[in-house]
PDB file of N, CA, C, O and CB in Angstrom:
ATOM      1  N   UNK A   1    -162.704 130.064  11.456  1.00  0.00           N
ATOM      2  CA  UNK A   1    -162.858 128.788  12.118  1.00  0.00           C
ATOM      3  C   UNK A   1    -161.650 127.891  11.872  1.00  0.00           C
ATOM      4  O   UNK A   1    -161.276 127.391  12.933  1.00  0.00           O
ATOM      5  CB  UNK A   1    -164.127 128.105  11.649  1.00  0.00           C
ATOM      6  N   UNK A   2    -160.985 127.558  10.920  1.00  0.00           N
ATOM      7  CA  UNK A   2    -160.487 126.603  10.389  1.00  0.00           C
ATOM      8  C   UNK A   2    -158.901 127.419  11.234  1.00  0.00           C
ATOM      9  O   UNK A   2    -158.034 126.581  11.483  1.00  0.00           O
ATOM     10  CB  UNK A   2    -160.843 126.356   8.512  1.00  0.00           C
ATOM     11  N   UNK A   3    -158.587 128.700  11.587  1.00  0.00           N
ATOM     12  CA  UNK A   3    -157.232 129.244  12.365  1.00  0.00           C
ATOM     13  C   UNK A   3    -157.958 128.707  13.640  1.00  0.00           C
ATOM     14  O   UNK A   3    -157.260 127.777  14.047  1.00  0.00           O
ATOM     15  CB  UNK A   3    -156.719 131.179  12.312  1.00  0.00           C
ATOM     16  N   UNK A   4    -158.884 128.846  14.337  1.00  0.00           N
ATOM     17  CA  UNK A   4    -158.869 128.206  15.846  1.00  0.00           C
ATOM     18  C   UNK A   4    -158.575 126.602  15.702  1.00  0.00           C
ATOM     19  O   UNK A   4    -157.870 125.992  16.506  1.00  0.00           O
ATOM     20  CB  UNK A   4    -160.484 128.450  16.685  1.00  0.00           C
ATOM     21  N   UNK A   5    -159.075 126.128  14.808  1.00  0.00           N
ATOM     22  CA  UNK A   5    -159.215 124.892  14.492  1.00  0.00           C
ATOM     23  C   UNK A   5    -157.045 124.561  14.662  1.00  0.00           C
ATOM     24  O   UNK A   5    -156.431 124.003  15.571  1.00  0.00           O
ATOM     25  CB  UNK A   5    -160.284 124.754  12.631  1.00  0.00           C
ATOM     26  N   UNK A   6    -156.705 124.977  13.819  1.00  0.00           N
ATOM     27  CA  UNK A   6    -155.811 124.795  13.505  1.00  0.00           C
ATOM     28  C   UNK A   6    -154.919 125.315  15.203  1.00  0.00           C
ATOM     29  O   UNK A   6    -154.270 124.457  15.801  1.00  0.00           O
ATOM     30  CB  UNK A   6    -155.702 125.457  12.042  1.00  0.00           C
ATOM     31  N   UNK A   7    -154.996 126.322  15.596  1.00  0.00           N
ATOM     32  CA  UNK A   7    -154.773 126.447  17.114  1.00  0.00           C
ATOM     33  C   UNK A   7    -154.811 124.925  18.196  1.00  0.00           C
ATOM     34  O   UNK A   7    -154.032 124.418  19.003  1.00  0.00           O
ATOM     35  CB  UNK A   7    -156.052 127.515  17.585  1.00  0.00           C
ATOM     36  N   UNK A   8    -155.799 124.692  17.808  1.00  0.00           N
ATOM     37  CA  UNK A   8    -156.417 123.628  18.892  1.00  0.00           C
ATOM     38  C   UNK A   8    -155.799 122.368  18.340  1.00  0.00           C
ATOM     39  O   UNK A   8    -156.059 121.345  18.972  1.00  0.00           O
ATOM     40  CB  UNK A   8    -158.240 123.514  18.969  1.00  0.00           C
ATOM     41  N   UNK A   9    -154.836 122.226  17.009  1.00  0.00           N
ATOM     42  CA  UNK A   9    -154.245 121.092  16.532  1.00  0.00           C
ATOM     43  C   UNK A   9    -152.636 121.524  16.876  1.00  0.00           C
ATOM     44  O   UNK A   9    -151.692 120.757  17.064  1.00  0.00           O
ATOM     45  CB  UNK A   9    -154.671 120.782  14.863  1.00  0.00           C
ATOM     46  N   UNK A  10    -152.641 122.805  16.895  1.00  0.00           N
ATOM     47  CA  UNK A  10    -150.580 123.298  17.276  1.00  0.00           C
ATOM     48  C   UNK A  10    -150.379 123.320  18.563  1.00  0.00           C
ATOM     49  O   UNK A  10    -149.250 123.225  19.045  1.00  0.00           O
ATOM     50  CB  UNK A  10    -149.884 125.067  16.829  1.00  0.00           C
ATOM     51  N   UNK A  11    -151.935 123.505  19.574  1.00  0.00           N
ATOM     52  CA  UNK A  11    -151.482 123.092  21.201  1.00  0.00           C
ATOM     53  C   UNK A  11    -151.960 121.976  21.861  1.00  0.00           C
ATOM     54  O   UNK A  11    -152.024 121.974  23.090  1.00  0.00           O
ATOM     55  CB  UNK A  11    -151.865 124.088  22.178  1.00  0.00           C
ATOM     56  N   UNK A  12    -152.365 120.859  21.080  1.00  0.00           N
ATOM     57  CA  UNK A  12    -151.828 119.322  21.113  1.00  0.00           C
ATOM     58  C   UNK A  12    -151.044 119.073  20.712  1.00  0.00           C
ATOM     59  O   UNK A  12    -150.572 118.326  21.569  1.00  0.00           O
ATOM     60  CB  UNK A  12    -152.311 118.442  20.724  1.00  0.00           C
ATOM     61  N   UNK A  13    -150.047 119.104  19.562  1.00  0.00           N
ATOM     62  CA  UNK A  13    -148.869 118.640  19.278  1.00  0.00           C
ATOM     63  C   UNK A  13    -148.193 119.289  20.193  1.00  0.00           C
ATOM     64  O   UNK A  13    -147.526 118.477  20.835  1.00  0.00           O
ATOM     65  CB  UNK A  13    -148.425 118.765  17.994  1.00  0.00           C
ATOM     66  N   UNK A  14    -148.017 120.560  20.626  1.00  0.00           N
ATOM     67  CA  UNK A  14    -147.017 121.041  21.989  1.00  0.00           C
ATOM     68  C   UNK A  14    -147.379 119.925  22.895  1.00  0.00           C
ATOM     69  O   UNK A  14    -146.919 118.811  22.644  1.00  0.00           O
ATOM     70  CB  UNK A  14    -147.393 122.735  22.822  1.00  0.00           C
ATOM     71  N   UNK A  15    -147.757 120.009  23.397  1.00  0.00           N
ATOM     72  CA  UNK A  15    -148.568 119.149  24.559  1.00  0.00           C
ATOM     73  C   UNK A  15    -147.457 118.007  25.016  1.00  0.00           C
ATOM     74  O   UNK A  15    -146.674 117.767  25.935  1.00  0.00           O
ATOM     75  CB  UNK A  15    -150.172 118.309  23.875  1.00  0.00           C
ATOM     76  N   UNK A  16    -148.072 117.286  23.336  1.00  0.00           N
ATOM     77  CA  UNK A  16    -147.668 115.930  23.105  1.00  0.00           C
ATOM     78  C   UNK A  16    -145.862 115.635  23.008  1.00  0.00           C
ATOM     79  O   UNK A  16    -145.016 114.788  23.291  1.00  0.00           O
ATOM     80  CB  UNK A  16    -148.453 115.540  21.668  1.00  0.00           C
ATOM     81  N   UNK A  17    -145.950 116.408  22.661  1.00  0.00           N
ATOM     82  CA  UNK A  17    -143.817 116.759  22.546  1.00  0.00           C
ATOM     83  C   UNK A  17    -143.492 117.239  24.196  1.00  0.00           C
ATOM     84  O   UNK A  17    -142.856 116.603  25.037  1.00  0.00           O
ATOM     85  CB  UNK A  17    -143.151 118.771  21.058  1.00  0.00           C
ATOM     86  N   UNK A  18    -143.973 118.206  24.300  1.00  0.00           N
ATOM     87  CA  UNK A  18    -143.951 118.679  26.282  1.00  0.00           C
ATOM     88  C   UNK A  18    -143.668 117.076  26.861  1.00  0.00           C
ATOM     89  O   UNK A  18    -142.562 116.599  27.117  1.00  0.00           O
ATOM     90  CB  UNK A  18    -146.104 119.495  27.192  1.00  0.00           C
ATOM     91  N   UNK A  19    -144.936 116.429  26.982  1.00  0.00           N
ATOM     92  CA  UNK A  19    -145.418 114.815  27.599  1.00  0.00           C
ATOM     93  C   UNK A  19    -143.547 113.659  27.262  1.00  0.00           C
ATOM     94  O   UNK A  19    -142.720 113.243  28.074  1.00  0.00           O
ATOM     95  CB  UNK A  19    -147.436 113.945  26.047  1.00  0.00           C
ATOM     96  N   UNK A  20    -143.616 113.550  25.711  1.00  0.00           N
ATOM     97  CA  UNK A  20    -142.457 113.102  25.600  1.00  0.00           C
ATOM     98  C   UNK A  20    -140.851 113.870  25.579  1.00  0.00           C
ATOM     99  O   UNK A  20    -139.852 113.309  25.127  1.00  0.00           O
ATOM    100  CB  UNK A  20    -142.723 112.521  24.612  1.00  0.00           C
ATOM    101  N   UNK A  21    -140.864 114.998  26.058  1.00  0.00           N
ATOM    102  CA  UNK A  21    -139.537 115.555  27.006  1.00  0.00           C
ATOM    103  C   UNK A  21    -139.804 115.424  28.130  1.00  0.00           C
ATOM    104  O   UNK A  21    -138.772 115.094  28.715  1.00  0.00           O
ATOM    105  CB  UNK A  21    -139.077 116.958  26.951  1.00  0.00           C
ATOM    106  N   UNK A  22    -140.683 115.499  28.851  1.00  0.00           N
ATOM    107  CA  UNK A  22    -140.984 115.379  30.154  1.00  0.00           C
ATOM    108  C   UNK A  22    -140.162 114.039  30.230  1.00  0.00           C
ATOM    109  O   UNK A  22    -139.318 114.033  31.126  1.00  0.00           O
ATOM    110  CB  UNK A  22    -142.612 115.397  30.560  1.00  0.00           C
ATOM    111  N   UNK A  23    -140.257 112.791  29.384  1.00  0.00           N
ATOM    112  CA  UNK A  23    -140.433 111.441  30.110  1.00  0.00           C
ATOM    113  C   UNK A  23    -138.923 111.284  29.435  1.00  0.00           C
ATOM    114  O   UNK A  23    -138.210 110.426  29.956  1.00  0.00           O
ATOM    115  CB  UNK A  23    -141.948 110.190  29.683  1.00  0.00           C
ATOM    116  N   UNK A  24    -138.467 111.905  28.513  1.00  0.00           N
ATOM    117  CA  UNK A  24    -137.029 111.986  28.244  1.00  0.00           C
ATOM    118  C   UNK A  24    -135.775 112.596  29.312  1.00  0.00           C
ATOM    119  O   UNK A  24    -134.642 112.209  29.598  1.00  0.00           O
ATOM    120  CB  UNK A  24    -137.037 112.792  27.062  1.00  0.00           C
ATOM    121  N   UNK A  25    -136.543 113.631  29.675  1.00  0.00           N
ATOM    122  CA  UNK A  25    -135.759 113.977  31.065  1.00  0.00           C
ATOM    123  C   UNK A  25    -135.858 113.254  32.438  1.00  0.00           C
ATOM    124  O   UNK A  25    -135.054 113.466  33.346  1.00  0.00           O
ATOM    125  CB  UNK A  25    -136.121 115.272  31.422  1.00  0.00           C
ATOM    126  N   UNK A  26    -136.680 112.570  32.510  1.00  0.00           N
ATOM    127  CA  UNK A  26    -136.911 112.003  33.484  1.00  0.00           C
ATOM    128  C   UNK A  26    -137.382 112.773  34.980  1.00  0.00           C
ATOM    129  O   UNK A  26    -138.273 113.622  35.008  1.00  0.00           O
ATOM    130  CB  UNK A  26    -135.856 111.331  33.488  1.00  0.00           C
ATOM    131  N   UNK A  27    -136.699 112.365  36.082  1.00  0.00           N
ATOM    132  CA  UNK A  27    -137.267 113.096  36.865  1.00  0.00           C
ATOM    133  C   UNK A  27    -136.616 114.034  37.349  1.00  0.00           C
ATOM    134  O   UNK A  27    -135.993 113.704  38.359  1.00  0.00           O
ATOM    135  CB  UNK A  27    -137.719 112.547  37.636  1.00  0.00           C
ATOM    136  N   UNK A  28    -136.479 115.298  36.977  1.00  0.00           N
ATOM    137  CA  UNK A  28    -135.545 116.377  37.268  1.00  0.00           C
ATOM    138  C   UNK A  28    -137.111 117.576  37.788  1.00  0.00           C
ATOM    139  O   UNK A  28    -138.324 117.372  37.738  1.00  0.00           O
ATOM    140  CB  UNK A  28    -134.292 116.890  35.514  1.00  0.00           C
ATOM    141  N   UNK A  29    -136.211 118.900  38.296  1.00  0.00           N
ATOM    142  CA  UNK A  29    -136.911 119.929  38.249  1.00  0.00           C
ATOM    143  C   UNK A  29    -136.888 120.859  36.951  1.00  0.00           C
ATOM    144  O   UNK A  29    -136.343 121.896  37.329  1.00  0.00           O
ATOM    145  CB  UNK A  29    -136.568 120.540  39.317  1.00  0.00           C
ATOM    146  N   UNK A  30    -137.160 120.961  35.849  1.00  0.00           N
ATOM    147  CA  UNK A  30    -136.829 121.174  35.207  1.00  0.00           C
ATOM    148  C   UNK A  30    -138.256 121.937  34.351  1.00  0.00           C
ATOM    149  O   UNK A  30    -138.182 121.596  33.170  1.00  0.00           O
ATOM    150  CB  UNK A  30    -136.048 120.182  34.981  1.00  0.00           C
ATOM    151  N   UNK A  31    -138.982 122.467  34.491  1.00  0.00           N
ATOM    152  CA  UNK A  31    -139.738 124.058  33.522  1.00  0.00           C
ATOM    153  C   UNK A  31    -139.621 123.936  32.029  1.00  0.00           C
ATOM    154  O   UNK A  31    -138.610 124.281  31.416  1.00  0.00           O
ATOM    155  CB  UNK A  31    -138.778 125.752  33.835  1.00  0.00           C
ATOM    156  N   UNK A  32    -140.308 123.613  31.671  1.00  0.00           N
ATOM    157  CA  UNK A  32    -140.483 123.050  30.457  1.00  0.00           C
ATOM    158  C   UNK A  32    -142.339 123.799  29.860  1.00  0.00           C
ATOM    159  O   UNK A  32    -143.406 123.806  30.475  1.00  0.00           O
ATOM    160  CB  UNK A  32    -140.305 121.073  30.777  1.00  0.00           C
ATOM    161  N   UNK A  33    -142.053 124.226  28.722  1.00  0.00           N
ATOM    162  CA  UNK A  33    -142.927 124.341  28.044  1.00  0.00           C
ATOM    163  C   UNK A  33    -142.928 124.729  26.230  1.00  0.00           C
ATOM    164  O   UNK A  33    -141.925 125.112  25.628  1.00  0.00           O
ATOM    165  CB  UNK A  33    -143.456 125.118  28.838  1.00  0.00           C
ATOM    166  N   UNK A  34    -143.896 124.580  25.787  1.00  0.00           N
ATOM    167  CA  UNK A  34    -143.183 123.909  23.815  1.00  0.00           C
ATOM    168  C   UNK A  34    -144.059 124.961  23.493  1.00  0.00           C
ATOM    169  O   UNK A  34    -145.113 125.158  24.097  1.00  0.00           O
ATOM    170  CB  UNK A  34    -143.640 121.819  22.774  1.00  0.00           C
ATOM    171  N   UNK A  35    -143.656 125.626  22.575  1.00  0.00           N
ATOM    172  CA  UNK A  35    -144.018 126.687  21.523  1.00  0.00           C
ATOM    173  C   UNK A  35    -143.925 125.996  19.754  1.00  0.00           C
ATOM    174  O   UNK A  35    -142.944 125.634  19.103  1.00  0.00           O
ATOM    175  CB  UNK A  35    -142.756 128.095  21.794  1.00  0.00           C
ATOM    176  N   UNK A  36    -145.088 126.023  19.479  1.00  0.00           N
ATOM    177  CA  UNK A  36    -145.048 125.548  18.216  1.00  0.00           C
ATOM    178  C   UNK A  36    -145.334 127.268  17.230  1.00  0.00           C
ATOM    179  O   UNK A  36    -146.281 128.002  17.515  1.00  0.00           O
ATOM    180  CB  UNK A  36    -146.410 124.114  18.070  1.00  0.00           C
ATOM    181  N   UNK A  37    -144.423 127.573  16.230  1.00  0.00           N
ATOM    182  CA  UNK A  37    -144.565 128.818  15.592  1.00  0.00           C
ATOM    183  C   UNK A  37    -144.406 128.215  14.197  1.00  0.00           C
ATOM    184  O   UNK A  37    -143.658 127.336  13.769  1.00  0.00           O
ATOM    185  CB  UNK A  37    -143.495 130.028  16.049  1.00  0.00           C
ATOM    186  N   UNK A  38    -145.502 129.090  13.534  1.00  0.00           N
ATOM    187  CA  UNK A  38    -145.947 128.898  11.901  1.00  0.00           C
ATOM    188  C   UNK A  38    -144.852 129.506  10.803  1.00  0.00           C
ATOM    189  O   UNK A  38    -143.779 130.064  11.031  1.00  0.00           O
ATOM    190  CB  UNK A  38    -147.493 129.788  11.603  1.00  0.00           C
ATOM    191  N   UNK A  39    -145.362 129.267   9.793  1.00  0.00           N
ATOM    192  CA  UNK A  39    -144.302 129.610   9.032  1.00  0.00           C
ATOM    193  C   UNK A  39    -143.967 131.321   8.498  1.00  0.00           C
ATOM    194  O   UNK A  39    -143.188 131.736   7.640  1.00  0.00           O
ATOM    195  CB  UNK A  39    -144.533 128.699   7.897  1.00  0.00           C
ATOM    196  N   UNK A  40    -145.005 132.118   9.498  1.00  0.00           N
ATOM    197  CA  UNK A  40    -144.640 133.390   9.549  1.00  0.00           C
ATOM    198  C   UNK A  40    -143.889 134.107  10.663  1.00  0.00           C
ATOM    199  O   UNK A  40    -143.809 135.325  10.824  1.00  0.00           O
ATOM    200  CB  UNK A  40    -145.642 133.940   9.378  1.00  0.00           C
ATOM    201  N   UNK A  41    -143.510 133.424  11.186  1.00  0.00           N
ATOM    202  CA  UNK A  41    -143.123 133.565  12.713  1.00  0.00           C
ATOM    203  C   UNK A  41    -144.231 133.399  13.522  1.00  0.00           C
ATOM    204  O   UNK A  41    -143.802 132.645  14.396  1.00  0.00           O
ATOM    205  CB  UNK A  41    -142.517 134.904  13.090  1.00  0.00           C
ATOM    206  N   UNK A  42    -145.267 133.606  13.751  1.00  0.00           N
ATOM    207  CA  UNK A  42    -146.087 133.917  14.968  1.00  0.00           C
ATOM    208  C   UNK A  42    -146.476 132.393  15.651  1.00  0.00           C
ATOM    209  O   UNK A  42    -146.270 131.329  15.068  1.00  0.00           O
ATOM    210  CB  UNK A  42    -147.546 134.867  14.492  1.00  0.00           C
ATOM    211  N   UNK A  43    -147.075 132.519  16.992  1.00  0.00           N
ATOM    212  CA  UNK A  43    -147.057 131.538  17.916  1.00  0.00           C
ATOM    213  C   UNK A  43    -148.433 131.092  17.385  1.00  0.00           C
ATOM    214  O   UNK A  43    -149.404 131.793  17.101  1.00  0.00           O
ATOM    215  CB  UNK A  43    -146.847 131.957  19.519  1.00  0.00           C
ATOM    216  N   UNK A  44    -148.266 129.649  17.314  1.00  0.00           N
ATOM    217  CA  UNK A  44    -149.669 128.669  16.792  1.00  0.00           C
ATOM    218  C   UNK A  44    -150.071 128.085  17.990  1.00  0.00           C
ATOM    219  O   UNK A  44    -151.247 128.323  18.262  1.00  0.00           O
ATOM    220  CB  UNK A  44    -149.386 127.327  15.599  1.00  0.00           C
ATOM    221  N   UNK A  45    -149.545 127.484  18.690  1.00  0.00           N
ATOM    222  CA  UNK A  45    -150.091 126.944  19.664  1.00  0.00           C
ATOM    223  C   UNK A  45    -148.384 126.898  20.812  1.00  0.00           C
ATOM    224  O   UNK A  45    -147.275 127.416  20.678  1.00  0.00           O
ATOM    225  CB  UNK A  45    -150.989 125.327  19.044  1.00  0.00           C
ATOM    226  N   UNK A  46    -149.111 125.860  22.024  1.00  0.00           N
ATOM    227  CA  UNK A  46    -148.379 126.350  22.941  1.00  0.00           C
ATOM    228  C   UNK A  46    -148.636 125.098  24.324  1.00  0.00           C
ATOM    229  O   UNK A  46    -149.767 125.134  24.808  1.00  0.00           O
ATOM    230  CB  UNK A  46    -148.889 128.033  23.175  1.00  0.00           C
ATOM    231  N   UNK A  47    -147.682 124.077  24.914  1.00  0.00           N
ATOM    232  CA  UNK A  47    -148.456 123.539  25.592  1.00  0.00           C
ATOM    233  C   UNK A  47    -149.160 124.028  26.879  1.00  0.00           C
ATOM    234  O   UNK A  47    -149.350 125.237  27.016  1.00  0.00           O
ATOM    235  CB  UNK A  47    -147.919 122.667  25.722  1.00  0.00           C
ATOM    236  N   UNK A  48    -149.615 123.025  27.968  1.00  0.00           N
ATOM    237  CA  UNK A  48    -149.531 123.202  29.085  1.00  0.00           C
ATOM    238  C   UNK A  48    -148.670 123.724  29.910  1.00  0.00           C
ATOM    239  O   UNK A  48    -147.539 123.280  29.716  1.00  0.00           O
ATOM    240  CB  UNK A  48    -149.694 122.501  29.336  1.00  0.00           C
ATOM    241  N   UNK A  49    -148.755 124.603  30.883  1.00  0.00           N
ATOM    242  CA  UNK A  49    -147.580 124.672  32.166  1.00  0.00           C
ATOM    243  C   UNK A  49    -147.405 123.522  32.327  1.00  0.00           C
ATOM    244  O   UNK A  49    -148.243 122.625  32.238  1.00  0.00           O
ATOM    245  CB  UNK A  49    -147.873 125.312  33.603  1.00  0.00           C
ATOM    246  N   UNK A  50    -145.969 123.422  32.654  1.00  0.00           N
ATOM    247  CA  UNK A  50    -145.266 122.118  33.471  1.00  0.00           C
ATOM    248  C   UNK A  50    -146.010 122.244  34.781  1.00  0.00           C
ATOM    249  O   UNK A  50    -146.324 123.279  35.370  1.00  0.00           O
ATOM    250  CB  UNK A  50    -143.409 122.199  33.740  1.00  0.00           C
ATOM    251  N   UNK A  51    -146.233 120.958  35.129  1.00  0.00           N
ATOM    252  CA  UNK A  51    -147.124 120.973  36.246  1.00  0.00           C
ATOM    253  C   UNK A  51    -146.107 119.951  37.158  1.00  0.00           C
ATOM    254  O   UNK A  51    -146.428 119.618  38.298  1.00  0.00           O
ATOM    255  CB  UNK A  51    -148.853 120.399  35.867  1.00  0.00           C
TER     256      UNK A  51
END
C-alpha cells in the first residue's frame, strides 16, 4: 500500500512541475511530459500527456 501510495504522490509532483513548464514555456508546440525516478533508478511516477 504505502508503494501505490507513494506512486500516487511521484505522479502529482510530475504533474505539478509538467503544469509549471508548461506556463514557463509559454505558448509553443512543444510535448512535454515529467518522469519522476527513485533512488534506484526505476520510474515512480509520471505526469499527464501534454494535452
Amino acid at each position: 500500500m504505502a508503494q501505490n501510495e507513494s506512486l500516487k504522490v511521484a505522479d502529482s509532483i510530475a504533474e505539478k512541475a509538467r503544469l509549471v513548464v508548461n506556463k514557463t514555456l509559454g505558448n509553443t508546440e512543444t510535448k512535454l511530459n515529467i518522469l519522476v525516478i527513485d533512488s534506484q533508478g526505476k520510474l515512480a511516477g509520471k505526469s499527464k500527456d501534454n494535452a
